[in-house]
C-alpha positions, 0 to 999 in steps of 0.5 A, a space after each residue: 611506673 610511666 607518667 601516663 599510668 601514674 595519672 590513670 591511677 590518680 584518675 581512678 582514685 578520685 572517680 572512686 573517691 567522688 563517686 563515694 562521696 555522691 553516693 553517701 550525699 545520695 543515701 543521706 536525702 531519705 536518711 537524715 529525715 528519717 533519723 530527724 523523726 526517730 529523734 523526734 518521736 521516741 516510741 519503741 515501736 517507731 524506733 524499730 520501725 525506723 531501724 529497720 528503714 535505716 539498715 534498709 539504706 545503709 545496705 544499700 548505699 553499701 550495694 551501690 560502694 561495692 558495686 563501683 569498686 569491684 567495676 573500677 578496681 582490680 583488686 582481686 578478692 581471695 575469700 575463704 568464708 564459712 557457710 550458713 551465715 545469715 541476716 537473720 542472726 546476731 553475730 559479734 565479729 572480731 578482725 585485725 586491723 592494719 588500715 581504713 581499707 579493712 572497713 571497706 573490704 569488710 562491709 564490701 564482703 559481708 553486706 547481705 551476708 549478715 546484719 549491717 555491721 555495727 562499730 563501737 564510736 568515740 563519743 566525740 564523733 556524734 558531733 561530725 557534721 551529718 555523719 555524726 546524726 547518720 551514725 546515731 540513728 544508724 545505732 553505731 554506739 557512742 562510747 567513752 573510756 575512762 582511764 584509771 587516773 580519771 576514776 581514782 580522780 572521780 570515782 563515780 566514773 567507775 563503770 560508766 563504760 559498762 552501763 553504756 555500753 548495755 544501754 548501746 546493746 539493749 538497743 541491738 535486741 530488736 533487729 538482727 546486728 553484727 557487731 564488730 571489735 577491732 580488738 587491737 583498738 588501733 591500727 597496726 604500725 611498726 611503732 605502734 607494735 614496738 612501743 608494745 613489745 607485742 608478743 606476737 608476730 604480726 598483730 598488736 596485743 588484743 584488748 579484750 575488756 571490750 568484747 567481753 562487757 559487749 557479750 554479757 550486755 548482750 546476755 547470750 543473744 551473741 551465739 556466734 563469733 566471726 574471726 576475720 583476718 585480713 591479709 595484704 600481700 603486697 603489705 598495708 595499703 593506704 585508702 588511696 593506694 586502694 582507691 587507685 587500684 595500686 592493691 592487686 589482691 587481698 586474702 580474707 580468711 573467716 572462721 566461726 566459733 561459739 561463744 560458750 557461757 562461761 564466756 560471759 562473766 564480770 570482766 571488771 571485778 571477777 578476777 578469775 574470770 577476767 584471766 580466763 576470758 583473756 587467755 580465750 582470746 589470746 588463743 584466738 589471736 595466736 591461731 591467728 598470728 599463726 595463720 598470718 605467718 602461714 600466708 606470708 611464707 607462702 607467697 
């Protein structure tokens, strides 16, 4: 790479950078007061009112992202999705995750297509500054996880998890959502996947306690599963190299399934059931093991 490219690519880098950085100070203007009066003024009538407003900006503070990106980076988009998708629906949508930029690609892709997406947040991220408030009024779920050394030590612990996370989806009732579970947890790494001993290929081991508490809160309301998987050809790529448009395409592949009944069960006491609902997901993440290996050989 010659010095002059090498310096158009950093210069593209930060114009995409700034120009998210503006956008977002841009859309907190009308956000944050809003988010300050829904705080202020708790009466379910207004919060619905006032999600509505919100999930108005958010999408399109995600037109204007996604606007710039596809103007400024030639990253080529390869999308095999599913027809009949909806903003009017509630969608519980799983993904791998290999870098910062599924995020982007993902709410790139689906903004109008489906409800914002929703991410399940660390508790400790409400205390980001601005973005944390933003996040809460935007109804990104806080969440904490307990270990099971912090509920032997006290065990009034012992399903917290559960409780907030049907006091987060009550909320998700009254306007359409998609809510959106890494299930990996983290982002896959070569360490990360050998300290595992993960069985697959090229995924990390699902965890699927997650999902499973968020479709029972959720009490049948999530019908549909939107199964994302997300393929970089030329491998995982770090916010910056995308933002330099080093990324030339990226294979995005989504398929919908039901979300039988039976899938929604007592995950943390019901034994039986929580071996069932781990052996759906195992399937799901084999076919899409599978369908990694199918577009790495055929490169």
């Amino acid at each position: 790479m010659s010095l002059l490219t090498a310096f158009v690519r950093k210069c593209l880098g930060l114009l995409v950078t700034f120009l998210f950085v503006v956008l977002t100070v841009i859309v907190m203007i009308p956000l944050l007061p809003l988010a300050l009066l829904k705080l202020l003024l708790p009466f379910s009538p207004w919060r619905v009112l006032c999600n509505g407003w919100l999930d108005w900006l958010a999408s399109h503070w995600m037109d204007a992202n996604a606007r710039h990106q596809s103007l400024l980076l030639p990253t080529k988009l390869n999308l095999d999705l599913v027809d009949g998708l909806s903003v009017d629906d509630w969608y519980m949508m799983i993904a791998n995750h290999q870098s910062w930029v599924d995020i982007l690609v993902l709410l790139r892709i689906f903004n109008r297509r489906i409800p914002y997406l929703k991410f399940f947040l660390k508790q400790s991220l409400i205390w980001v500054p601005l973005l944390g408030l933003a996040w809460w009024a935007l109804e990104f779920p806080f969440m904490r996880r307990y270990s099971k050394a912090e509920i032997a030590k006290n065990p009034s612990l012992k399903g917290k998890d559960i409780e907030k996370t049907r006091e987060a989806c009550e909320k998700f009732r009254h306007n359409p959502v998609t809510i959106i579970n890494f299930l990996e947890g983290t982002r896959f790494t070569l360490q990360k996947y050998e300290q595992q001993k993960s069985v697959y290929k090229y995924l990390l081991m699902p965890k699927a306690g997650g999902l499973a508490f968020t479709l029972a809160a959720m009490d049948g309301q999530l019908h549909s599963l939107l199964d994302v998987t997300i393929y970089y050809p030329q491998g995982r790529p770090s916010y910056w190299e995308y933002a330099c448009g080093r990324v030339k395409e990226i294979n995005v592949h989504v398929r919908q399934l039901p979300i039988p009944q039976e899938m929604l069960g007592d995950y943390s006491d019901d034994a039986e059931f929580r071996n069932y609902f781990q052996a759906w997901v195992n399937k799901i993440w084999q076919e899409k093991d599978a369908l990694l290996e199918q577009l790495h050989t055929s490169r």
